[in-house]
LUMFIGU-535484 format. One record per residue (C-alpha): x, y, z. Coordinates in nm, 2 decimals. Each point is the difference from the previous one (the first is absolute). Layout:
N
<px->X; py->Y; pz->Z>
...
END
This chain:
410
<px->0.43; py->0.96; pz->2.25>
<px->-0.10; py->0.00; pz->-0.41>
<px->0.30; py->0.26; pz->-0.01>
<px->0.25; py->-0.26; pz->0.13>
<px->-0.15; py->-0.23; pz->-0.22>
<px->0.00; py->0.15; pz->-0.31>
<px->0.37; py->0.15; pz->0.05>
<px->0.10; py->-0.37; pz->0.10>
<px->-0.11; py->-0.14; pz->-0.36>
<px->0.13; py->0.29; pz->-0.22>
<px->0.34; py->-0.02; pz->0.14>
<px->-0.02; py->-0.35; pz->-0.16>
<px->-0.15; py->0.14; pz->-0.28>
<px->0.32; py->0.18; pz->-0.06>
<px->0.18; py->-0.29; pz->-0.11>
<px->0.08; py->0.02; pz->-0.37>
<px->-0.30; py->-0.08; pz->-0.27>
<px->0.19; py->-0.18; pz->-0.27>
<px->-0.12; py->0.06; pz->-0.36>
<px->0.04; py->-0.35; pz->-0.11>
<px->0.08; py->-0.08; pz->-0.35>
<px->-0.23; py->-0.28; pz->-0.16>
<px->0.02; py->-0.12; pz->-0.41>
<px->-0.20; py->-0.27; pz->-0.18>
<px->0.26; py->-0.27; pz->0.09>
<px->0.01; py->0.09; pz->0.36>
<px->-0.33; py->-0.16; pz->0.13>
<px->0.17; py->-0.13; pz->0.35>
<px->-0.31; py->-0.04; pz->0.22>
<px->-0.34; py->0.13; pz->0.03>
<px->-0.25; py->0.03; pz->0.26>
<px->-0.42; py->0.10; pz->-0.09>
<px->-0.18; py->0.17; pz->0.23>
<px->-0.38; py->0.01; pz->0.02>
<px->-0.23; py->0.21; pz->0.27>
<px->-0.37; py->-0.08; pz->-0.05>
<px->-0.31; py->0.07; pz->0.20>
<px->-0.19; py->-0.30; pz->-0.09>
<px->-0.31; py->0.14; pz->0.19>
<px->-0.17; py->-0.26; pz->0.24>
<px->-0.26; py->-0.18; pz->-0.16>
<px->0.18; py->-0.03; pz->-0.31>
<px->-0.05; py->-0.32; pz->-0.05>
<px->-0.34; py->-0.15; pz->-0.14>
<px->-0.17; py->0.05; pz->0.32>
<px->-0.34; py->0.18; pz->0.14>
<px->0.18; py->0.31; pz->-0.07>
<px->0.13; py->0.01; pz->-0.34>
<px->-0.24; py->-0.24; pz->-0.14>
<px->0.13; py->-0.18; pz->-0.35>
<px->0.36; py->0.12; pz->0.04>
<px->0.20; py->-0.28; pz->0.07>
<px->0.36; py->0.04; pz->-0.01>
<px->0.03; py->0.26; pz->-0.21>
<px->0.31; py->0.15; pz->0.19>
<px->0.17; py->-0.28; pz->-0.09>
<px->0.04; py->0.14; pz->-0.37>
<px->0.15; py->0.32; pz->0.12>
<px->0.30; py->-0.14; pz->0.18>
<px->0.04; py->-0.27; pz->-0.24>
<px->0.05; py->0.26; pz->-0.28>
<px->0.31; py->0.15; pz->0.22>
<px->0.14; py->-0.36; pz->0.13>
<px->0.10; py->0.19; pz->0.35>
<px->0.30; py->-0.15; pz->0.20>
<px->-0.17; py->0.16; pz->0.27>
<px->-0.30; py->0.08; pz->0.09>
<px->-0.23; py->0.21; pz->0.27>
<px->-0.37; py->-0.02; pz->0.04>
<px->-0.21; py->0.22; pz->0.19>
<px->-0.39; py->-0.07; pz->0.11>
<px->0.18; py->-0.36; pz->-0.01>
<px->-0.38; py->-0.13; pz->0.12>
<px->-0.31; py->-0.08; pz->-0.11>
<px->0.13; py->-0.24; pz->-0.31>
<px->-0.17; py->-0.36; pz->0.12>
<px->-0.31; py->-0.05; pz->0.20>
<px->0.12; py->-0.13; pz->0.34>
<px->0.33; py->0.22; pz->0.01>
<px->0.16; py->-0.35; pz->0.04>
<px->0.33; py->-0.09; pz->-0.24>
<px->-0.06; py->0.31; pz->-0.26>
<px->0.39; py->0.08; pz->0.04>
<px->0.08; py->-0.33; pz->-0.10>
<px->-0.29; py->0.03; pz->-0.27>
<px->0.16; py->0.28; pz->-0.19>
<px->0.35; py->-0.12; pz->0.05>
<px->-0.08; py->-0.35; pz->-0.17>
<px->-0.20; py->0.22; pz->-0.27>
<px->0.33; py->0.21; pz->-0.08>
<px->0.20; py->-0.28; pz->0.03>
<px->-0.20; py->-0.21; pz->-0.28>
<px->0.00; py->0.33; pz->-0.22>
<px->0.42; py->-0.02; pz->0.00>
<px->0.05; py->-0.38; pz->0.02>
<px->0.39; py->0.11; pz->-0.12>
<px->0.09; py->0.23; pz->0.24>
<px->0.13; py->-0.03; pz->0.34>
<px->-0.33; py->-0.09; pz->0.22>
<px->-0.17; py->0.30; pz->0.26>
<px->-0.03; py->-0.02; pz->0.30>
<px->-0.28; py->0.25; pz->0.18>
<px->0.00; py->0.10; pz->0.38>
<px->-0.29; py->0.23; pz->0.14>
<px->-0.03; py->0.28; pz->0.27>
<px->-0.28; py->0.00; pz->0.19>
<px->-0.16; py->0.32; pz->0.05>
<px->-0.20; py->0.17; pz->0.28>
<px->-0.25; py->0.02; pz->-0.26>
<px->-0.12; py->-0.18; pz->-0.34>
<px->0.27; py->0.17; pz->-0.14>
<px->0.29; py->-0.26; pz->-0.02>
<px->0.31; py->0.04; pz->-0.19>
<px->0.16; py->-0.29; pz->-0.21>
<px->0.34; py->-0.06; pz->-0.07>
<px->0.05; py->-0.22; pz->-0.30>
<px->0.35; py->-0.11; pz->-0.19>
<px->0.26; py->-0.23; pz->-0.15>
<px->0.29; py->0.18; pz->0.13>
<px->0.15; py->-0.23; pz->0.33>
<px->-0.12; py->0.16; pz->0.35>
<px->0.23; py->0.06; pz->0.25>
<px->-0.31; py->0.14; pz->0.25>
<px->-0.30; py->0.10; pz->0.03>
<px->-0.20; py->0.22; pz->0.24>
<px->-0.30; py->0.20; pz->0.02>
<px->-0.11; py->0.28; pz->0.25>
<px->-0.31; py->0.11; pz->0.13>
<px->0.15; py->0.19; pz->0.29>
<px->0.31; py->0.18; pz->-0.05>
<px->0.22; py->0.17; pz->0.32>
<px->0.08; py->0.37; pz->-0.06>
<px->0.12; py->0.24; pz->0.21>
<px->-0.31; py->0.14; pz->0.14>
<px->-0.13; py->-0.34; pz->0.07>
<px->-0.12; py->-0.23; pz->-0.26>
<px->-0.22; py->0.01; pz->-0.38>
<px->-0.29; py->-0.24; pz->-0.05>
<px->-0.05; py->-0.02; pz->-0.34>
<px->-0.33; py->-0.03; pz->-0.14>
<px->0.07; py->-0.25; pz->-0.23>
<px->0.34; py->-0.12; pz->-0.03>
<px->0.39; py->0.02; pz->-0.13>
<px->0.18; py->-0.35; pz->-0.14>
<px->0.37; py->0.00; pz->0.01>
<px->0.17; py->-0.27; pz->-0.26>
<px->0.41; py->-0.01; pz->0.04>
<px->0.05; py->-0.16; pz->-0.34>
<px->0.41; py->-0.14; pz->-0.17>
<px->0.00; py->0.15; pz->-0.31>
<px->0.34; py->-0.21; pz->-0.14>
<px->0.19; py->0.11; pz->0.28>
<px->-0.14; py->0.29; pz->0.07>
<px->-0.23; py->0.08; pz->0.30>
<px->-0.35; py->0.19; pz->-0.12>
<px->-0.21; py->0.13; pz->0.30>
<px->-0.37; py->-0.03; pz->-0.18>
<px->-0.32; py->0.17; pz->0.24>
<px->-0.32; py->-0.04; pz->-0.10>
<px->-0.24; py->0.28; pz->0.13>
<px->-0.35; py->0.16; pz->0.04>
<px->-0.07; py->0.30; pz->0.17>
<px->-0.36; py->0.11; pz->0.10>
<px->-0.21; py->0.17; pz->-0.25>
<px->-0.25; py->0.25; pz->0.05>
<px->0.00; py->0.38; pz->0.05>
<px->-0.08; py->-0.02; pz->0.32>
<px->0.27; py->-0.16; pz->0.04>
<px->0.32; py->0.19; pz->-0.11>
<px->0.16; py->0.00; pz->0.40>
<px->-0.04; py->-0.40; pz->0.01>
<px->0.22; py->0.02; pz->-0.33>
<px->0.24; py->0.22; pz->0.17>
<px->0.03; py->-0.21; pz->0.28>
<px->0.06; py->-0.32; pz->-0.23>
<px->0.26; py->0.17; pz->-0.19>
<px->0.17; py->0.08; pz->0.33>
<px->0.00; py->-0.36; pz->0.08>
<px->0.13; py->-0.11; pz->-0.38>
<px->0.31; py->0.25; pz->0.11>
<px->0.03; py->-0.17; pz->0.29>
<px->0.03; py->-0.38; pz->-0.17>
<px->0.26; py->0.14; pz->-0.27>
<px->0.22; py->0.14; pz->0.26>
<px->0.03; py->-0.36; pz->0.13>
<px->0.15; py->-0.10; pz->-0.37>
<px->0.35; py->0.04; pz->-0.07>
<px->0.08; py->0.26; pz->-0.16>
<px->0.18; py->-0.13; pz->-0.33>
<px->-0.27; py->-0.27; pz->-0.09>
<px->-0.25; py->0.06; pz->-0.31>
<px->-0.37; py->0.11; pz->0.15>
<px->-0.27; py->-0.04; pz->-0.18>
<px->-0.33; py->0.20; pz->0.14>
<px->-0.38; py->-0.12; pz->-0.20>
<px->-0.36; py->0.04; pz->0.06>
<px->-0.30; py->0.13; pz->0.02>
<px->0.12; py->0.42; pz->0.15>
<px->-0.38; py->0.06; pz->-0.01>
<px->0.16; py->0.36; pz->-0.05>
<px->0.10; py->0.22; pz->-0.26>
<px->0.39; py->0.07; pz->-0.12>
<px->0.10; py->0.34; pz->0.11>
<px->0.14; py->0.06; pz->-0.35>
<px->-0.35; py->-0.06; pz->-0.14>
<px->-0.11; py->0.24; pz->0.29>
<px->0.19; py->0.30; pz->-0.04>
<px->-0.08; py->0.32; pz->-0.09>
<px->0.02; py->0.03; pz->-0.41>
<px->0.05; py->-0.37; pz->-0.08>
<px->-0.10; py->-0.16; pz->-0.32>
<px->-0.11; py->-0.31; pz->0.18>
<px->-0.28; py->0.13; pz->0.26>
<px->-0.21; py->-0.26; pz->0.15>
<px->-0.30; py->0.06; pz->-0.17>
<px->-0.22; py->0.19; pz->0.22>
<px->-0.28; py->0.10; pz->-0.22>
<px->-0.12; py->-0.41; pz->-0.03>
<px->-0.01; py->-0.05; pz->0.38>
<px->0.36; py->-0.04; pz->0.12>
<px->0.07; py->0.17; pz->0.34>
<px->0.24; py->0.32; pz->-0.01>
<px->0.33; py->-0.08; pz->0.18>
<px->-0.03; py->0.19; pz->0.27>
<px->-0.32; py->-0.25; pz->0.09>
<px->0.13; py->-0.31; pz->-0.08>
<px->0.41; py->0.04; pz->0.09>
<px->0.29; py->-0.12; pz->-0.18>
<px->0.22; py->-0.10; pz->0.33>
<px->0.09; py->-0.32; pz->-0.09>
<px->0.13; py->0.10; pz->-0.37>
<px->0.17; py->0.32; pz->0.15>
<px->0.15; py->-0.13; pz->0.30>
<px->0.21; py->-0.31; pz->-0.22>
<px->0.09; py->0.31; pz->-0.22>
<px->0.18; py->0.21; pz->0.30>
<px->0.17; py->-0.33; pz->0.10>
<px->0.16; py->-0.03; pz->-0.32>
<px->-0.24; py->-0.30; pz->-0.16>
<px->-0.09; py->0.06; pz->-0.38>
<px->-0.30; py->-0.03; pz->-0.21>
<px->0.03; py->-0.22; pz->-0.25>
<px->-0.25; py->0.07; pz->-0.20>
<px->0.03; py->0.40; pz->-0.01>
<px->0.38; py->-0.02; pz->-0.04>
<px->-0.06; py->-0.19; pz->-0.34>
<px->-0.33; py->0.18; pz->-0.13>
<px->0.05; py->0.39; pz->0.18>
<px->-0.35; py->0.12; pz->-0.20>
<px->-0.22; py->-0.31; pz->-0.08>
<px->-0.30; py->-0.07; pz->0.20>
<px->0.06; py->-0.27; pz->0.11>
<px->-0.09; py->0.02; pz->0.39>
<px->-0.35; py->0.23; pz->-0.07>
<px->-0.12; py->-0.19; pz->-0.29>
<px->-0.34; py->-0.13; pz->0.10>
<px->-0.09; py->-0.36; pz->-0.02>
<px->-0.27; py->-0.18; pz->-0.16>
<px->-0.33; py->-0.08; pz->0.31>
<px->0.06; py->-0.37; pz->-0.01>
<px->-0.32; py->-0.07; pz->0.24>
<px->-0.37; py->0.12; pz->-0.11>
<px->-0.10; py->0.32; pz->0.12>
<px->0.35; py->0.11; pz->0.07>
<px->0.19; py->0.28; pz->-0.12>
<px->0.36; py->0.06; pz->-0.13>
<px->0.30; py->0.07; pz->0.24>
<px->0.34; py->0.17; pz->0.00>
<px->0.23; py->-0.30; pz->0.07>
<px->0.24; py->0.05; pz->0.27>
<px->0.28; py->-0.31; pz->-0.01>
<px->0.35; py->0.15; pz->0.03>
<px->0.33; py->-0.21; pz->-0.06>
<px->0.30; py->0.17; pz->0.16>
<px->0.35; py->-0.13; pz->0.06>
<px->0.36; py->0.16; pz->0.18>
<px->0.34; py->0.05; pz->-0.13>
<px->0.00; py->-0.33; pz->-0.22>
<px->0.38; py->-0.07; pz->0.01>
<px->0.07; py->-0.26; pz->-0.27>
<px->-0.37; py->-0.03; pz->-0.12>
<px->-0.16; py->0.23; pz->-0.25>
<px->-0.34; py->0.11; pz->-0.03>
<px->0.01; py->-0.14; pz->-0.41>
<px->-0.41; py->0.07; pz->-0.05>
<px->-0.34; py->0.11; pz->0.19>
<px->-0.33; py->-0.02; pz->-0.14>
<px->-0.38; py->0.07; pz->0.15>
<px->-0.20; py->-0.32; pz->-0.18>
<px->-0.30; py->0.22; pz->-0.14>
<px->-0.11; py->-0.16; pz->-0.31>
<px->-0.30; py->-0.12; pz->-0.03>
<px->0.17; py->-0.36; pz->0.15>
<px->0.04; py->0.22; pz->0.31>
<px->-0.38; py->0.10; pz->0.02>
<px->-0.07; py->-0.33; pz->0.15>
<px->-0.08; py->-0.14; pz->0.34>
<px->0.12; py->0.31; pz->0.20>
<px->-0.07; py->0.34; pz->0.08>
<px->0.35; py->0.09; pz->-0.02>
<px->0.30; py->-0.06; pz->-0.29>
<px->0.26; py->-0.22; pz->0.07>
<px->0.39; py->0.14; pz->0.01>
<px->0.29; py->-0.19; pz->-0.12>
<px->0.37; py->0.08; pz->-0.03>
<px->0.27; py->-0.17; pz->-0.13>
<px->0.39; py->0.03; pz->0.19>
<px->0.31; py->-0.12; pz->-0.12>
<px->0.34; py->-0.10; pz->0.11>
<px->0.20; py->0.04; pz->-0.32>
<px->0.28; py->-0.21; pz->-0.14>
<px->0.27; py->0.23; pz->-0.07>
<px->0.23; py->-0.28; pz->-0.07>
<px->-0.19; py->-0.09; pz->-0.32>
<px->-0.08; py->0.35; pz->-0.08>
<px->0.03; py->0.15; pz->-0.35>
<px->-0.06; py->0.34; pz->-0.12>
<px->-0.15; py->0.13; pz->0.30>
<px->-0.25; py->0.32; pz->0.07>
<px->-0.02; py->0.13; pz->0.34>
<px->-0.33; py->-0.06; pz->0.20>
<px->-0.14; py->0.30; pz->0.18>
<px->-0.01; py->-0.10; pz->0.37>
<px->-0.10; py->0.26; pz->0.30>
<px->0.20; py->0.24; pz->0.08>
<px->0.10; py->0.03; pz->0.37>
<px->-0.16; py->0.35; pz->0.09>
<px->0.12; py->0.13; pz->0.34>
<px->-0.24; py->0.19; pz->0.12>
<px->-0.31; py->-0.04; pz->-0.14>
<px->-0.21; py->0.23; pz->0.02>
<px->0.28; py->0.22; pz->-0.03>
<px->0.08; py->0.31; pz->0.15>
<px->0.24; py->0.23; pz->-0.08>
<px->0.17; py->-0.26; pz->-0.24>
<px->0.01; py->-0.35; pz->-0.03>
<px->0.30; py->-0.26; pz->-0.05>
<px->-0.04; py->-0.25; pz->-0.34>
<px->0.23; py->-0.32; pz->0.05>
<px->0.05; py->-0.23; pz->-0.30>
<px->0.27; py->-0.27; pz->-0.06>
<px->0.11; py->-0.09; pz->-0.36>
<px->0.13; py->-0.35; pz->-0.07>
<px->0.13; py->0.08; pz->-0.31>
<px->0.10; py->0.33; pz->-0.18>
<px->-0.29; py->0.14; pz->-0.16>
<px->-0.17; py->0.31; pz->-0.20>
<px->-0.24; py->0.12; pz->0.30>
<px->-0.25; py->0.27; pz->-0.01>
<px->-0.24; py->0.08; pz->0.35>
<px->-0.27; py->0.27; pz->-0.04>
<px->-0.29; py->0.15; pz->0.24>
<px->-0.32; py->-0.05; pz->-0.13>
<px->-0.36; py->0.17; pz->0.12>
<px->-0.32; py->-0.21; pz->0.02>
<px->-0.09; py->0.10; pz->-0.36>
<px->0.30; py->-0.18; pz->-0.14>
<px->0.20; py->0.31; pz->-0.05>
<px->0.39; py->0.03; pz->0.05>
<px->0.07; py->0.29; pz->0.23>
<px->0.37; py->-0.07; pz->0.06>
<px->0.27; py->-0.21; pz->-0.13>
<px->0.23; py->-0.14; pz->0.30>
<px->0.20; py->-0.22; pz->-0.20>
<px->0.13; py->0.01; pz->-0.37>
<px->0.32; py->-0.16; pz->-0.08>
<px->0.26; py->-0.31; pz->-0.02>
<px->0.02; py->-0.12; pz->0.36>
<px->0.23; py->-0.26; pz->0.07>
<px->-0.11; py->-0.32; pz->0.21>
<px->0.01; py->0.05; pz->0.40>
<px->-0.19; py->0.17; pz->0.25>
<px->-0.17; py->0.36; pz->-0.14>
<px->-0.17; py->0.28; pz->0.26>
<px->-0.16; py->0.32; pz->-0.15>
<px->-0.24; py->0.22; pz->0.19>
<px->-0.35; py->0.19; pz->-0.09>
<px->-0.09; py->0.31; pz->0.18>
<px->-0.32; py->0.00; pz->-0.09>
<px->0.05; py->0.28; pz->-0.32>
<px->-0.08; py->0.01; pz->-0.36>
<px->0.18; py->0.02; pz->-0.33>
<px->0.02; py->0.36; pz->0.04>
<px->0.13; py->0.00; pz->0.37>
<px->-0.39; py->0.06; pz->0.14>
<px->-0.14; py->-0.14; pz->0.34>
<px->-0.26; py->-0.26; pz->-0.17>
<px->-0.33; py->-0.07; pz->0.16>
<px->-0.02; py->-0.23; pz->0.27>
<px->-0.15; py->-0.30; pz->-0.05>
<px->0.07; py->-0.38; pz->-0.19>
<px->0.28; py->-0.03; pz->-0.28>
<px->0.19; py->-0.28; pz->-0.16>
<px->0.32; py->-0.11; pz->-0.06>
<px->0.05; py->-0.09; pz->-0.38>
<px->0.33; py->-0.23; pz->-0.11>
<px->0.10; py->-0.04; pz->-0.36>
<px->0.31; py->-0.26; pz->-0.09>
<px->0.09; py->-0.13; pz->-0.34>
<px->-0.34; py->-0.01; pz->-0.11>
<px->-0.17; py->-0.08; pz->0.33>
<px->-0.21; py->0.21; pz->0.16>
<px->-0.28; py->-0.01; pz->0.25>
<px->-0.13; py->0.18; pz->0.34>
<px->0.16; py->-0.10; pz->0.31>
<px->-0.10; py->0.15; pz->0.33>
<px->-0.13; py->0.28; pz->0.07>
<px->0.08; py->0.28; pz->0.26>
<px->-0.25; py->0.26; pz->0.18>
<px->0.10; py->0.33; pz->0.04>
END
């Protein structure tokens, strides 16, 4: 049944991936994302004694539209009102802006997830057990679902967090099963948005001659222990990392946090922020909040990304915006399909890149005019050689413009 699913979301994936063109008078409308695993007890409690509110300076310093907690317990002695608590502390620390408004999924544990913004809600839903084919999922903690109207346009926003442990790697498999099984409920041509706590590794970190290896020698578990389902299965279906399609070789998702609680040691943070085919919105920014403001009141760093919906009426001298390319399929076999859509006539140039940063073919070097484009890799080299199979990137340069934009395993 994961085949049917999986085929089911790439053939909408196949829809054209527009590369949208965005100048400095084309600010249109923007949306800031924040996933953070507040851990429970991070409030001045028993727990994390002397610490009160400290959280509350990280997602001030990124003024998130919307926001998802993890661990969402554990903040006020009592358990009673803390959600209101924290929504009337955000909303006094942006007395300007439009006011937030938090709703809460209750987990089968003390592992609840929050779902905090100033965006309107359309719905909001949370699951704990979740039909699939074989029966049904009880998740061990919990998945929140925000439907959010982003000026018009619907966002689909889940909050999730999957089990951690090593031990527990097949409960993780099962959860991601039961994520599929939510998103194939969505329609297929509204924005997703997928954050939380993976408590799993990315499989780009994980693979064999990566740059960015979880880093086993300080007490991280080896992939094959801990499992990367979650990550990996959002991949197949077409979903994108944010955060590796913007920084391909920083280490972001391995770096080691600071031991926040005495006694405690540093951890390889696992949040993840992924979205689908973004349509009209553009992934503009996506950070990991790691300075020293980030080495506060959690044991993991916060993510935030910023999407926007672009003005092109107001536009000036424009740059093209590297979005993800539509890859059909991925991982590839014999050769894969590359779909792209121009708005406007541009100087384009697509290359292959390794893990190491390296181009090892160019696809794509010329003046293509605006309109739908298809080219195809076959999985060879520069010099018409079978590369090695495992993780490369797709690299798009325009008028001055340039970043990685999804990747492709071979």
């Amino acid at each position: 049944m994961r085949t049917f699913r999986i085929a089911k979301k790439q053939a909408w994936f196949l829809a054209l991936v527009s590369l949208c063109l965005l100048g400095s008078s084309a600010a249109g409308n923007e949306i800031c994302v924040m996933t953070y695993n507040i851990y429970h007890g991070g409030q001045d409690t028993e727990t994390v004694s002397g610490r009160a509110d400290e959280w509350l300076d990280v997602i001030v310093s990124r003024n998130p539209d919307v926001l998802l907690v993890q661990e969402a317990k554990g903040w006020l002695a009592g358990e009673e009102g803390y959600l209101d608590h924290y929504v009337s502390l955000l909303n006094n620390a942006f007395p300007a802006e439009e006011p937030y408004v938090g709703y809460i999924a209750f987990a089968n544990s003390r592992y609840h997830v929050a779902c905090i913004t100033r965006l309107p809600v359309t719905t909001f839903q949370f699951y704990n057990n979740i039909p699939v084919p074989s029966g049904s999922v009880r998740l061990a903690h919990v998945f929140g679902h925000l439907t959010l109207d982003a000026w018009g346009t619907t966002v689909h926003v889940l909050g999730v967090h999957f089990k951690a442990g090593a031990e527990n790697r097949e409960i993780r498999q099962e959860e991601a099963e039961a994520l599929l099984a939510v998103l194939d409920t969505l329609p297929a041509d509204e924005m997703v948005l997928i954050a939380g706590d993976f408590n799993s590794y990315s499989p780009i970190d994980a693979a064999d001659g990566s740059e960015t290896p979880p880093a086993y020698d300080q007490g991280a578990f080896p992939a094959e222990v801990v499992g990367w389902e979650p990550v990996g299965y959002l991949l197949d279906c077409g979903y994108i990392d944010a955060y590796r399609s913007v920084h391909m070789l920083d280490l972001g998702y391995t770096k080691e946090t600071s031991g926040f609680l005495p006694g405690t040691s540093p951890i390889n943070r696992v949040d993840f922020l992924l979205h689908n085919y973004l349509n009209q919105w553009q992934l503009d920014s996506v950070e990991v909040v790691d300075t020293d403001l980030g080495d506060i009141a959690s044991d993991h760093y916060a993510v935030s990304a910023r999407y926007v919906s672009p003005d092109y009426s107001s536009a000036g001298e424009i740059t093209v915006a590297a979005w993800p390319l539509s890859v059909w399929p991925n991982p590839a076999n014999l050769s894969s399909s590359i779909m792209y859509n121009l708005p406007y006539d541009n100087q384009v140039q697509v290359n292959v890149l390794n893990v190491e940063g390296r181009v090892v073919r160019q696809l794509v070097n010329s003046f293509q005019q605006s309109g739908r484009h298809e080219i195809r890799w076959d999985g060879r080299g520069t010099g018409n050689q079978m590369l090695p199979r495992g993780t490369y990137y797709l690299h798009l340069r325009s008028r001055g413009d340039e970043r990685i934009i999804s990747h492709i395993r071979y």
